[in-house]
C-alpha positions, 0 to 999 in steps of 0.5 A: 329460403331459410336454412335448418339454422334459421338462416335467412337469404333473401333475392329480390329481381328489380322490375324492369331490370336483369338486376338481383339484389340479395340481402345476407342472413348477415346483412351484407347486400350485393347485386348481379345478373347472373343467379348463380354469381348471387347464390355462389356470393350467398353461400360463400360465407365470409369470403366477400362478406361484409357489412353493408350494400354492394359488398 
């Protein structure tokens, strides 16, 4: 998905797995199960935003 800012998010599903695991425009990641928990972390900037996997 990209915003009108240029913003990039990006979710990709781990085969085999119920698992998301999003990369931020920011280069923060995160993983969940649940897609709304993943677009709720997305788009919750900067709260749990910060640099690097799983934060």
């Amino acid at each position: 998905m990209t915003a009108p800012t240029g913003e990039i998010y990006r979710i990709d599903w781990l085969p085999g797995t119920d698992i998301l695991h999003g990369t931020c425009h920011c280069g923060a990641q995160h993983t969940a199960e649940d897609p709304v928990e993943m677009w709720e972390w997305m788009l919750g900037h900067p709260e749990g935003h910060f640099e690097g996997p799983d934060s």
